[in-house]
C-alpha positions as CSV (number, residue, x, y, z in Angstrom):
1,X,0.0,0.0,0.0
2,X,1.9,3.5,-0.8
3,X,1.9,6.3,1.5
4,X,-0.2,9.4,0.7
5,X,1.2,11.6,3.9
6,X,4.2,12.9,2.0
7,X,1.9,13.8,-1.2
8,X,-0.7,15.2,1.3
9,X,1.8,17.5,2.8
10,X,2.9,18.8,-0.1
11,X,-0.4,19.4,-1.6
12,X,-1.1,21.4,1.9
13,X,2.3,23.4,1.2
14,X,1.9,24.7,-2.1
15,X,1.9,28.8,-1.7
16,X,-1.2,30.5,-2.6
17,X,-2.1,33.7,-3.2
18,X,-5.7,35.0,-0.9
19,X,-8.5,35.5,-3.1
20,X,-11.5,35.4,-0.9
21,X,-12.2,33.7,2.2
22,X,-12.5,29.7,2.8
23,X,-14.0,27.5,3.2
24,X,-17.1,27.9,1.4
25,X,-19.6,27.0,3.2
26,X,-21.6,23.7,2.9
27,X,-25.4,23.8,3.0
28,X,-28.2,21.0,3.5
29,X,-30.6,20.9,0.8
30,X,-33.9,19.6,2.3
31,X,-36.3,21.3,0.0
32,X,-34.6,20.4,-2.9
33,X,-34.2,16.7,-1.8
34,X,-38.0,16.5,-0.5
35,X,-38.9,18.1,-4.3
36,X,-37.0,15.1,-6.5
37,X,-38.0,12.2,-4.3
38,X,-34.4,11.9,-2.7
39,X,-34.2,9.4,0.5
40,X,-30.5,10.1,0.6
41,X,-29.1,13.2,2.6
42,X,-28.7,16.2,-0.1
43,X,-25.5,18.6,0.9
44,X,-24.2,21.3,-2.0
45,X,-20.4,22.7,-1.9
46,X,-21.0,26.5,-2.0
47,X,-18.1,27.6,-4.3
48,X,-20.4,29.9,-6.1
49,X,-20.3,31.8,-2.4
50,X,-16.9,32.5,-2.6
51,X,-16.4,36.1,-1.8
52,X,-14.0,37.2,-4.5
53,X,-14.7,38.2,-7.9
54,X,-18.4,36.5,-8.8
55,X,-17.1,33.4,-7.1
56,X,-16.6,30.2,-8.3
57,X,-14.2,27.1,-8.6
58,X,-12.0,28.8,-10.6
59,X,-11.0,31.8,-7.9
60,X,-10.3,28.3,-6.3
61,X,-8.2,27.0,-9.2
62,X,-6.6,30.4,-9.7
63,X,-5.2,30.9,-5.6
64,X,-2.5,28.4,-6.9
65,X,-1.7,29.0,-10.6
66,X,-1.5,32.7,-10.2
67,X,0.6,32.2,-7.3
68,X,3.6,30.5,-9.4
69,X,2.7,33.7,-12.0
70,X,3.6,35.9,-9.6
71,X,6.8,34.0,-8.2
72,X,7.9,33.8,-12.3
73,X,7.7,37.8,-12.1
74,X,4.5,38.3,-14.9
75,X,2.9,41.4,-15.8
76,X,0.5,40.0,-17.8
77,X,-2.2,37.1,-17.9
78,X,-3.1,35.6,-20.4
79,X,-6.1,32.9,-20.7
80,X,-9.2,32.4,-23.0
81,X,-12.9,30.9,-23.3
82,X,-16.1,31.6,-24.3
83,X,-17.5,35.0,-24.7
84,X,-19.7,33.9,-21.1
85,X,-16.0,32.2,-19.5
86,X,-16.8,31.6,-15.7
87,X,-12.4,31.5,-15.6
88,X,-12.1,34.4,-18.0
89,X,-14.0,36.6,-15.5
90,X,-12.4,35.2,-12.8
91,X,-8.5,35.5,-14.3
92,X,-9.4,39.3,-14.8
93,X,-10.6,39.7,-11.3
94,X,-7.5,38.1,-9.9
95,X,-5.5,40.3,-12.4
96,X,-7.3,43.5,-11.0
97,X,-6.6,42.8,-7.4
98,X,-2.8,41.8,-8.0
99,X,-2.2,44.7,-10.0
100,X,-1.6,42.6,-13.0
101,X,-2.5,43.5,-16.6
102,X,-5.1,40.8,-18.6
103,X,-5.8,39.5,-22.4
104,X,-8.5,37.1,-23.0
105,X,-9.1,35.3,-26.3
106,X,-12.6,34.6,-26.2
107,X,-14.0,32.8,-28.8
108,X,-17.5,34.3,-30.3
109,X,-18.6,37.6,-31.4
110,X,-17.9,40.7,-29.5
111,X,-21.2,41.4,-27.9
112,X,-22.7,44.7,-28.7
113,X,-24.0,45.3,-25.3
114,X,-21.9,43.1,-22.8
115,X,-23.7,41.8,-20.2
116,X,-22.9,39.2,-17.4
117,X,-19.5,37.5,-17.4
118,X,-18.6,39.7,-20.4
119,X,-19.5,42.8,-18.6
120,X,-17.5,41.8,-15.4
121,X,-14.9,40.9,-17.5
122,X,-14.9,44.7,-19.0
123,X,-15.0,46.1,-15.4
124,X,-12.6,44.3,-14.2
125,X,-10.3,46.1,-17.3
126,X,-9.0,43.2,-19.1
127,X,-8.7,43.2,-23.1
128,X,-10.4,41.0,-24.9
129,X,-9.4,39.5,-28.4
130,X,-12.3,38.1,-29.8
131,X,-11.7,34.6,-32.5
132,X,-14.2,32.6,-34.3
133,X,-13.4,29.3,-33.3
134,X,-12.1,27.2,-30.5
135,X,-9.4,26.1,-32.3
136,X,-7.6,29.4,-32.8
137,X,-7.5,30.3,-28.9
138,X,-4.7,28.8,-28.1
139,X,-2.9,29.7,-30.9
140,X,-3.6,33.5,-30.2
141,X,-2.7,33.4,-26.6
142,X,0.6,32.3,-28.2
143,X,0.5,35.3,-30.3
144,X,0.0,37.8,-28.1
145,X,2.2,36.2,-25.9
146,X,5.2,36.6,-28.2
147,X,4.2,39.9,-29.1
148,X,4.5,40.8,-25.7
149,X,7.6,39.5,-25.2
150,X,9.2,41.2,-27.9
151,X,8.3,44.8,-26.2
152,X,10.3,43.5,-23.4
153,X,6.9,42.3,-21.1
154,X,6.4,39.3,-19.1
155,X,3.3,37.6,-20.1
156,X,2.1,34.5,-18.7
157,X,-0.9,32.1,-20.5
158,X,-3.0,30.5,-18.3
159,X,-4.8,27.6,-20.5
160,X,-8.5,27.3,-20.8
161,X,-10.1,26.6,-17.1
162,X,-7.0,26.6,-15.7
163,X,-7.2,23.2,-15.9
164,X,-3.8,22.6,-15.2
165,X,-2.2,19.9,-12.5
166,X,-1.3,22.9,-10.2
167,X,-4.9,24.0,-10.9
168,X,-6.4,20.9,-10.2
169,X,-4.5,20.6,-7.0
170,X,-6.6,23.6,-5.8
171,X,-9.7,21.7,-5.9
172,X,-8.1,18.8,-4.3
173,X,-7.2,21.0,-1.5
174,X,-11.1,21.8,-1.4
175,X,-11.6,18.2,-0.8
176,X,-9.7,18.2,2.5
177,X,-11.3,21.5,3.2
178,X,-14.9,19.7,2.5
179,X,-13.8,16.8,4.9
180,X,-12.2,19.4,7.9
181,X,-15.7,20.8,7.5
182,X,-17.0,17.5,8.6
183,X,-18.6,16.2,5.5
184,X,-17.6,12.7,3.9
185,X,-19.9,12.5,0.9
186,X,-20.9,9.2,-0.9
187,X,-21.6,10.9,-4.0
188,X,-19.9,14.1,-5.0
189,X,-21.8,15.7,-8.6
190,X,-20.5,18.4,-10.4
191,X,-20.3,20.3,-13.4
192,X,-16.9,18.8,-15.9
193,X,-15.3,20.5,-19.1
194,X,-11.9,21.1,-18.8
195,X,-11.1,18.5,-16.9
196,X,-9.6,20.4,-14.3
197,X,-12.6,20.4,-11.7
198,X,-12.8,16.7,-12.0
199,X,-8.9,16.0,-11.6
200,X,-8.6,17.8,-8.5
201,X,-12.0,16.1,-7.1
202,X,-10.8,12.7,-7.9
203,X,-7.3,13.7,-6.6
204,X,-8.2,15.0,-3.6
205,X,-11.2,11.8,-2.7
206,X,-8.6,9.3,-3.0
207,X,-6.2,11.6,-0.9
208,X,-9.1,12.3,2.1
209,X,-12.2,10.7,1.5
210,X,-11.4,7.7,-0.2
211,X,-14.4,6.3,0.1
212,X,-16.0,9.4,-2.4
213,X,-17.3,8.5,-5.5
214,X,-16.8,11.3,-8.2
215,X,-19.4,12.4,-10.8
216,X,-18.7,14.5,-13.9
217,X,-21.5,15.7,-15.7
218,X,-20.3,16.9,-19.3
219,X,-21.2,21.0,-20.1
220,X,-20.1,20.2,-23.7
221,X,-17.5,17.4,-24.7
222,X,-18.0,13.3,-24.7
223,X,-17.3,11.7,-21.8
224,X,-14.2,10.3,-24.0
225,X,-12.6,13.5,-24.5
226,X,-13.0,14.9,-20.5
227,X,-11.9,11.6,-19.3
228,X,-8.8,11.8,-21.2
229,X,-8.3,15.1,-20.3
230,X,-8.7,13.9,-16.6
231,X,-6.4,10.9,-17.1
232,X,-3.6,13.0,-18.0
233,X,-4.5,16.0,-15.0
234,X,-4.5,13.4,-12.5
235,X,-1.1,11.9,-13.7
236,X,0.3,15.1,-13.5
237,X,-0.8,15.4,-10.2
238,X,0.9,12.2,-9.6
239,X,4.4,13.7,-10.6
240,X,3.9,17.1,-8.7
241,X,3.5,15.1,-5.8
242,X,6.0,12.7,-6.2
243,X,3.5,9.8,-6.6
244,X,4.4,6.7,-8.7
245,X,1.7,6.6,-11.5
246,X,-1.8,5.2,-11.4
247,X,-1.4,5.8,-7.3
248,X,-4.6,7.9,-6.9
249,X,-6.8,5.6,-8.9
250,X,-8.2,8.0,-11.2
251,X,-8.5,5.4,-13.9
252,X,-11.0,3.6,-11.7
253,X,-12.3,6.7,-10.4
254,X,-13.3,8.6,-13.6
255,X,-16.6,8.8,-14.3
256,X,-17.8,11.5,-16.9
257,X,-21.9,11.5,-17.7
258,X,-22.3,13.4,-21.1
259,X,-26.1,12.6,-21.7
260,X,-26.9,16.4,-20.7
261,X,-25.1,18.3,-22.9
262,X,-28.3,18.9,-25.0
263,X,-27.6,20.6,-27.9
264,X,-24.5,22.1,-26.8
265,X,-22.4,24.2,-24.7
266,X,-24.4,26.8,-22.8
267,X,-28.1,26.0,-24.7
268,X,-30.7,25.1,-22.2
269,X,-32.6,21.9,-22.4
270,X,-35.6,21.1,-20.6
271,X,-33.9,19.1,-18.0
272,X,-31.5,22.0,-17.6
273,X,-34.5,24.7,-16.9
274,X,-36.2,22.2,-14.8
275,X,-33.1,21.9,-12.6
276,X,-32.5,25.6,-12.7
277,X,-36.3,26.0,-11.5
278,X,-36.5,23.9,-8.6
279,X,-33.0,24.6,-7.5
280,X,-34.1,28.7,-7.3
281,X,-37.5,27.7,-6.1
282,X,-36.5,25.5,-3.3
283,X,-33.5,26.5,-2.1
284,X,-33.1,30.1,-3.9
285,X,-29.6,28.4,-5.3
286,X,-28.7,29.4,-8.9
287,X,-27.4,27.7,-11.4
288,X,-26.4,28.2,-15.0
289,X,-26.9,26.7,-18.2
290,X,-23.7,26.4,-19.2
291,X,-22.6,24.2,-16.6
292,X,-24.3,23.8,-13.2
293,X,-28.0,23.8,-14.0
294,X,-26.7,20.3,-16.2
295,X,-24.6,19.1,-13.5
296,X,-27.8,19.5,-11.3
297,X,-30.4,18.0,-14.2
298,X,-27.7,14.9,-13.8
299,X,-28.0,14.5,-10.2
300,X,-32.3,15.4,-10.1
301,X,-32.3,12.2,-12.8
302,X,-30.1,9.9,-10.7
303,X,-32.3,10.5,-8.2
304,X,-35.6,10.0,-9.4
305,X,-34.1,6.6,-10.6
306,X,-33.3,5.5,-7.3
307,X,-29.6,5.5,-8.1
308,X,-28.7,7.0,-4.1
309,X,-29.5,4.9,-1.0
310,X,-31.0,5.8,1.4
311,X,-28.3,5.7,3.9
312,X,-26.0,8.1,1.4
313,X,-24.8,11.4,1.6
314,X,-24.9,13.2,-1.8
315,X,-23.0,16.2,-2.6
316,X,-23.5,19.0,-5.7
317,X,-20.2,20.5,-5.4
318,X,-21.5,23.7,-7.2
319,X,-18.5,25.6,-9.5
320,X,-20.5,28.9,-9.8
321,X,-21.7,30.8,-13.1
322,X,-24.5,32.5,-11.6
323,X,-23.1,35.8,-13.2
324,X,-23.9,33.7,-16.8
325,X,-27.4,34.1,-15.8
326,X,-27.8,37.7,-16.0
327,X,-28.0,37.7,-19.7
């Protein structure tokens, strides 16, 4: 059997840079549970509470990645996503309070009237390079990366989600911050893309809460693509910490539901609005269609087939994107 108390002390070591206060708190949702027929106890992860910048796991994600930017001496971040990015929004928050200049490459069209996520993103003063396509994001943050090189500047690209190992340690951390706060969930649901969420989850159950079995429901990509994605974060993870590979399981542990993606990244579908409804209705918790109200339509259906016991404790570890809403 290997020894995870080096790894775990090294995971608690990594420096961080404050961006809000922890932990978020963790609520008990009895409405909600009484409303989809759930015998098992109902607990959600309030990430979207996190005081700092619209909240959300990726001000989680960022405390550590921004923190090596900083010790590497940048002046600039640089990361992309959608015109809507819950990270984009968040990287130009964390850029504002550490004094820091920000490009995003967001892929889309440059919204006439910017509203939610875009709009914070504007207030917050980053610059935004708008592209067409997926494809050509990274490839621009490459660009402007070089071109601020050459002018002497020190940029430094933070890839889409930050869904990074360092990143995904983050979340891991929130896993032990989850269990200091006295909950050992059965089930933890959440919201998967990037990968990064889900690496760090998985991570950070086999590292304190072994017993945790880790739910991705897809915002967009097949369950193929995320869990490859996951594979490799995790292995990463592995090195960082000085692990041999395959010791945190994740290739038993990866489990990545993409039967709610509808018809694609942030486009409602009934289950989406229903879960959106009675998550605002019940427990006045909201949710977004790009990822959580999906991640929440995954763990209403589970439930109303009887997929929980009784005995269980389930747990929506919610990742935020309730500035998404306000569109």
């Amino acid at each position: 059997m290997i020894d995870l108390t080096t790894a775990r002390t090294k995971l608690e070591s990594l420096p961080f840079v404050q961006l809000g206060h922890y932990p978020s708190p963790v609520d008990e949702l009895a409405r909600l549970r009484i409303e989809i027929g759930l015998d098992a106890r109902l607990l959600a992860k309030r990430d979207d509470a996190i005081p700092f910048g619209f909240g959300g796991n990726k001000v989680r994600k960022l405390t550590l990645v921004t923190a090596k930017a900083v010790a590497d001496g940048a002046e600039v971040l640089i990361t992309c996503g959608g015109v809507q990015s819950n990270h984009c929004r968040a990287t130009a928050a964390t850029a504002a309070r550490l004094g820091l200049e920000c490009r995003i490459v967001a892929n889309g069209t440059r919204p006439e009237h910017p509203t939610g996520n875009a709009l914070l993103i504007s207030m917050y003063g980053a610059k935004v390079t708008y592209v067409s396509s997926r494809e050509e994001r990274a490839p621009m943050m490459q660009k402007l990366a070089a071109e601020l090189r050459s002018t002497g500047r020190k940029p430094f690209i933070i890839p889409l989600g930050a869904s990074t190992p360092l990143g995904a340690m983050a979340i891991a951390r929130g896993v032990k911050e989850l269990v200091d706060q006295g909950a050992n969930p059965d089930v933890i649901v959440h919201a998967s893309s990037s990968g990064g969420t889900q690496a760090g989850l998985i991570a950070g159950c086999a590292l304190y809460s072994p017993g945790t079995r880790v739910i991705g429901v897809s915002a967009d990509d097949s369950a193929a693509e995320i869990t490859g994605v996951v594979l490799r974060l995790v292995n990463g993870i592995e090195r960082e910490l000085e692990l041999p590979a395959g010791a945190l399981g994740a290739a038993d542990r990866c489990e990545v539901d993409d039967t709610f993606v509808g018809d694609g990244y942030g486009i409602p579908s009934n289950a989406s609005r229903e879960a959106q409804e009675l998550a605002a209705r019940t427990e006045a918790i909201v949710t977004d269609h790009w990822y959580t109200a999906k991640a929440m339509a995954g763990l209403i259906a589970r439930a109303r087939r009887g997929e929980f016991g009784k005995d269980q404790t389930i747990l929506f570890w919610h990742t935020g994107g309730q500035a998404s809403t306000l569109v």
